[in-house]
C-alpha positions, 0 to 999 in steps of 0.5 A: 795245086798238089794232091793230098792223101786224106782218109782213103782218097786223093783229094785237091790240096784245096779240098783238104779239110778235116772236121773241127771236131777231130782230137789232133786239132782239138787236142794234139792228139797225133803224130806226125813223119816227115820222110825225106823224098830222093828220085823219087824213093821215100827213104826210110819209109819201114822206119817211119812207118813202124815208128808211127804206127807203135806210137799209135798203139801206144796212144791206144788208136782203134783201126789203125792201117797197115804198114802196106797200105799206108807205103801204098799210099804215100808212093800215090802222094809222091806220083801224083805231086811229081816229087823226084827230090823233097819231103813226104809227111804222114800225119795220124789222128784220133780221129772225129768224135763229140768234141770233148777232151776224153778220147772216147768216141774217138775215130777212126783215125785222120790219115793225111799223107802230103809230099812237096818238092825242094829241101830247106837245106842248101848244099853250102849249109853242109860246107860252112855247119850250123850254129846252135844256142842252148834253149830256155826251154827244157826237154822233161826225160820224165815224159813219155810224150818226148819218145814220141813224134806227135802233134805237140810240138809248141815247145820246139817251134818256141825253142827254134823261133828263140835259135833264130832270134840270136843269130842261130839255126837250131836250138838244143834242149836241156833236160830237167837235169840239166843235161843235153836231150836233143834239138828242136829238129835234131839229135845230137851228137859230139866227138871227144877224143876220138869217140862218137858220143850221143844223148841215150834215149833216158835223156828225154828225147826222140830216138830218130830215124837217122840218129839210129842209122848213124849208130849203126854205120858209125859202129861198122866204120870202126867208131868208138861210140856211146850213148849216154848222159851228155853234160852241155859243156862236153860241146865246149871240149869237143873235136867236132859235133854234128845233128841229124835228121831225116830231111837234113841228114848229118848237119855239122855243128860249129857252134853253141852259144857264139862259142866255137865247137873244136876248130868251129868248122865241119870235122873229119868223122862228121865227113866220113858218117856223112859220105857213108851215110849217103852211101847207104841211104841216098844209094840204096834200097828205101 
């Protein structure tokens, strides 16, 4: 039985609960952080917890905790579930209040912090890539709630559970212009002639952790690279193409829609980010 991390106190996972009354479950009023967990060390954790926090300012949350004190109590999380290798996740609420759709008399707001070991991703996930379909179900880059990591991610669980019903591990959002967003759990980024290329943000989709670590890393290796309006068919004449993620890092894609992307295996820049990239993070200070 795990610890879990609930407004101030560490609690059995058992003993975990939340009022039915609280906006997140109501109303998906919250946002979410899932921060990959290596010796020990949450990876990361400053950039996931400056983006929770903005987006919680933005959503205009009263009382919100302090970068420190949750770092503090996520570092709690991890000791006490003795997580050397997997995953921590902060959830962030409205908070409590009478129970109708108006946020007002809302909070504070429902901190949870959990952790658990072992990772979804097997090391032969990396040597054979991942294929992809293009989802039904489009990203709308008018709405601000696609820069967001909130609790309302029904369109994405719907989006993945599609990827899986045609033999595919991820499935990738279409924006309302018909152009590539993003993926249920990813970003996206493809190879052509060379040159590193990435939906911008205005594409409608959440910029992430790892897809801003990539940018840089991708920049000082001496990569050509642009963010910019991404049309589904530049997959089609792509080198390579590969997903990020915090959990999974630089995932390979060899496949969109049982068509093959450049060769249809892992490519040589992909290789290269990703060996930099663990250099980086997995070595480094979180």
């Amino acid at each position: 039985m795990g610890w879990v991390f609930l407004n101030g106190k560490m609690v059995r996972e058992d003993e975990a609960a939340v009022t039915a009354f609280d906006h997140g479950f109501l109303y998906g009023d919250g946002l979410f952080e899932t921060v990959a967990v290596h010796r020990a060390r949450p990876l990361l954790l400053r950039e996931h917890l400056e983006r929770l926090l903005a987006g919680a300012a933005w959503l205009s949350y009263q009382h919100l905790p302090t970068q420190d004190q949750l770092a503090a109590a996520a570092g709690k999380v991890i000791a006490a579930n003795s997580v050397t290798e997997g995953a921590l996740r902060l959830l962030l609420t409205r908070g409590a209040g009478p129970g109708t759709w108006d946020p007002e008399g809302y909070g504070p707001p429902t901190i949870i912090i959990t952790a658990a070991s072992g990772t979804p991703y097997r090391e032969e996930d990396y040597h054979r890539g991942w294929r992809a379909v293009i989802s039904s179900f489009r990203q709308d880059e008018g709405s601000p709630l696609c820069h967001l990591k909130s609790l309302n991610f029904l369109h994405h669980v719907l989006a993945r559970r599609e990827a899986r019903a045609r033999g595919a591990e991820e499935a990738l959002h279409l924006n309302l212009r018909g152009e590539l967003a993003e993926g249920s759990i990813s970003n996206v980024f493809v190879v052509r002639r060379g040159e590193l290329v990435t939906p911008d943000v205005a594409s409608g989709l959440l910029p992430g952790i790892t897809r801003a670590v990539v940018l840089d890393l991708a920049r000082k290796l001496g990569l050509s690279v642009q963010e910019r309006p991404v049309q589904p068919q530049e997959l089609q004449g792509a080198e390579e193409a590969f997903l990020t993620s915090s959990l999974m890092g630089l995932m390979p894609l060899v496949a969109v829609d049982d068509r093959p992307v450049g060769a249809g295996v892992p490519g040589p820049v992909t290789a290269r980010l990703r060996a930099a990239y663990a250099d980086l993070v997995l070595a480094g200070p979180a």
